[in-house]
N, C-alpha and C positions, 0 to 999 in steps of 0.2 A: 342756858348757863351764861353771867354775865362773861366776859371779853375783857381781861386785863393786859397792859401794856408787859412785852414782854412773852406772854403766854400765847400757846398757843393752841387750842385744844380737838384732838379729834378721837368725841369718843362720843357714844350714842347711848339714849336708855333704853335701846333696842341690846340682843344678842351678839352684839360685833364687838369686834377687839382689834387694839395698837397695827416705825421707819422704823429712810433715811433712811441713799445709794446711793447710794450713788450708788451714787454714785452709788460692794456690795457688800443673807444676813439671816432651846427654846423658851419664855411666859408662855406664847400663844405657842402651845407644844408643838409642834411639828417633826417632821421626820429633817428636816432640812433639806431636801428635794424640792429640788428646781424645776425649772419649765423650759422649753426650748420649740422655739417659733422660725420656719424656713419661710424665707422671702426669694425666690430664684434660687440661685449660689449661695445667699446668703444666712446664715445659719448665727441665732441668737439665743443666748440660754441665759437665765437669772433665776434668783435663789433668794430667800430671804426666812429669817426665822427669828423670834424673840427668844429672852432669858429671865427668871427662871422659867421652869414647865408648868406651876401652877402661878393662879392669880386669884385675887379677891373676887369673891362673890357682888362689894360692895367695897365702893373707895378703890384707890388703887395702890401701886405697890411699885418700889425702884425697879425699871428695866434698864434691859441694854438690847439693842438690836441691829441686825447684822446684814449685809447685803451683797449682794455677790452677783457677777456677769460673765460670760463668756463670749465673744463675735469673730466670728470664722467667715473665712471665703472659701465654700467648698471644691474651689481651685488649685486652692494652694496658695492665692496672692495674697497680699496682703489685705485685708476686708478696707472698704470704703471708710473713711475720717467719720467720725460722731462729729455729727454740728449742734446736735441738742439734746439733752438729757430730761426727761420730765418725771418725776416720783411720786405717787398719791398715796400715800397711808390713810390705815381706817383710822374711824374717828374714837377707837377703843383706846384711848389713852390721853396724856398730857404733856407739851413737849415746851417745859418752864425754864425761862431763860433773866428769870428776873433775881435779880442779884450776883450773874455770874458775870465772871471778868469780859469785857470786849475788846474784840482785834479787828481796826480797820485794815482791809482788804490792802491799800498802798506799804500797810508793815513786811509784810511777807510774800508778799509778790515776786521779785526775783531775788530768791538765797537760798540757801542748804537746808537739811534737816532741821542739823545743829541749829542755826541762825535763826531761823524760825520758831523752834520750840523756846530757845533764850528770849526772845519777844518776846512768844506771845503763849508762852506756857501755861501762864492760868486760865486762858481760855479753851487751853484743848478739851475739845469736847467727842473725839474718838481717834481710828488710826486703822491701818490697811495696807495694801498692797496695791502695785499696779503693773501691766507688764502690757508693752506691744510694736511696734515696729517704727524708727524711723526710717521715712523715703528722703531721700537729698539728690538734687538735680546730677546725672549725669558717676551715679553711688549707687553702689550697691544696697537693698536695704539692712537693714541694723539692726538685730532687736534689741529692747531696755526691759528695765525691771526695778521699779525702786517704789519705798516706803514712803506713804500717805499720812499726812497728819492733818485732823479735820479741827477747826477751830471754831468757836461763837465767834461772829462778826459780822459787821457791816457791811452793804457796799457804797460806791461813793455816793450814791445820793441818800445814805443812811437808814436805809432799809435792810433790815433784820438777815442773815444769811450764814449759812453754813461751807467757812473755806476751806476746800481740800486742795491741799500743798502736796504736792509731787515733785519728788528730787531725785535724779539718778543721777553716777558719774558716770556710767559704760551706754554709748560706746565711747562719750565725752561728756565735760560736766551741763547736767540740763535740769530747770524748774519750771514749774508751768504752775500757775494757781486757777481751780475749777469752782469758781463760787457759784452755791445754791442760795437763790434766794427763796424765801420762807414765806408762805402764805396761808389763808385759809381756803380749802380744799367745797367740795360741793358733795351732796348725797351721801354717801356711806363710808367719802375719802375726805376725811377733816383737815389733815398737811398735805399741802402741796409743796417741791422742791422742783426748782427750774433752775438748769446749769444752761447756758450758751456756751461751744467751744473757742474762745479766742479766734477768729481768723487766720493768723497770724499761726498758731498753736497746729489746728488742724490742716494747713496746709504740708505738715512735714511727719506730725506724729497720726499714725494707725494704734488705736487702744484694742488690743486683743483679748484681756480679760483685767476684771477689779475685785477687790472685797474691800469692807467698810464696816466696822462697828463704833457704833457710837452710845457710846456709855460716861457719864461722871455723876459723880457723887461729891457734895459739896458742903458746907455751912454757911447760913447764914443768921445772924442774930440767936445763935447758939441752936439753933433749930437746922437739922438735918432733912437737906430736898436734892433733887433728882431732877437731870435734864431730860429724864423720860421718866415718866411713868405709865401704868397701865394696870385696866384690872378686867376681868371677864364676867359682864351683866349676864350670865345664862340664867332663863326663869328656873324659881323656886320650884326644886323637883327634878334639875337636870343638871348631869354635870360638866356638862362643856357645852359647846355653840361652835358651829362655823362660820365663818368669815370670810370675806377680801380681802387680805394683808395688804397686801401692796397693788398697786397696777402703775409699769413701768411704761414709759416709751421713749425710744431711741431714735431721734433724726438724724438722716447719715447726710452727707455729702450728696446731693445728685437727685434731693427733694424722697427720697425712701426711708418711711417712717415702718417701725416694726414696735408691735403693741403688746403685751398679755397684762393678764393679772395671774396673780399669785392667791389661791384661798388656802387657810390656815382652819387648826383649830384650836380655841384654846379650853385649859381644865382651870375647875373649879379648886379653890383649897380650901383643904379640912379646918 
């Protein structure tokens, strides 16, 4: 399949099917059950699921798809800082970004919700939750909780990226932006997403859980597209296929990476 500016595609003419987590997330039916992987103390769980429950046999069909985490220290402490976020989606789908609005990354970097969606609103390309602890020298820790808004965007050297803007006011006012950038993926995971956490970022904040859906529907040239799509190739004669949804991994603070994937299945429609 030719490779257009913009697009980006991970879907095969094999049995596999359809992100994007983040950051976290049925088409590829699923129950929405998660996975959960112990590394010492440390205890990771993530979740990921498409919409709707069926999909084309042939061609694909608008999605939305969703993502979700959980990182515990079975201590009780606060779990180690994320230094690196990596996301692979299967290559069951379409992830088109050509004709929608774009937000450089320097727009929305340090503001509010507000502030941010008045930017760069016609770029939102999903939205979510975040919640986890700040540590501050010589303080008690603190926990936060604030609304995610994911945007099409750049980063500075103009490379294609999905920015999730995080804003809370409690326990004071705070913004962090976690941008994924967007690539093409190997084997049976056609998008790849890579977040690095700001230095700066994870020195203070511990992320204890996220979710993430990312869905838009748009026009262009009077023609209705989709910054996801997906359909499910299952051979003639069957009505669904299993898959590899996602495969996540997590770098923490202290060189301990923690891995899984996520298989799915997706249905056929009548």
């Amino acid at each position: 399949m030719p490779r257009h500016r913009g697009l980006v595609t991970f879907s095969t003419t094999a049995c596999v099917a359809l992100l994007a987590a983040l950051v976290g997330s049925g088409i590829l039916a699923s129950s929405g059950a998660g996975e959960t992987v112990r590394q010492g103390m440390l205890q990771v769980s993530f979740g990921g699921s498409v919409a709707p429950k069926t999909l084309p046999r042939t061609g694909t069909t608008p999605v939305s798809v969703s993502i979700r985490g959980q990182v515990r220290d079975l201590d009780g402490d606060p779990p180690p800082s994320l230094r690196r976020i990596t996301i692979e989606v299967n290559r069951l789908g379409v992830l088109d970004r050509r004709g929608l609005p774009v937000c450089p990354a320097t727009r929305v970097r340090a503001s509010t919700t507000a502030a941010a969606v008045e930017t760069c609103g016609r770029a939102k390309v999903g939205e979510g939750r975040v919640s986890g602890v700040i540590v501050l020298p010589e303080q008690a820790p603190s926990t936060f909780s604030g609304r995610v808004v994911a945007f099409n965007g750049t980063l500075a050297d103009g490379r294609p990226a999905i920015l999730a803007h995080l804003f809370t006011d409690r326990p004071a006012p705070f913004s962090f932006l976690l941008p994924f950038s967007l690539g093409h993926g190997s084997g049976a995971f056609g998008t790849r997403l890579v977040a690095t956490v700001p230095a700066r970022t994870r020195s203070i904040v511990h992320i204890t859980a996220f979710s993430l859906r990312l869905h838009r529907v748009f026009t262009l040239g009077g023609e209705r597209r989709s910054y996801l799509s997906a359909g499910c190739p299952a051979p003639e004669g069957f009505p669904s296929a299993s898959f590899p949804l996602v495969r996540a991994s997590y770098g923490f603070v202290g060189e301990r990476t923690v891995s899984d994937t996520l298989v799915r299945t997706c249905r056929v429609g009548r």
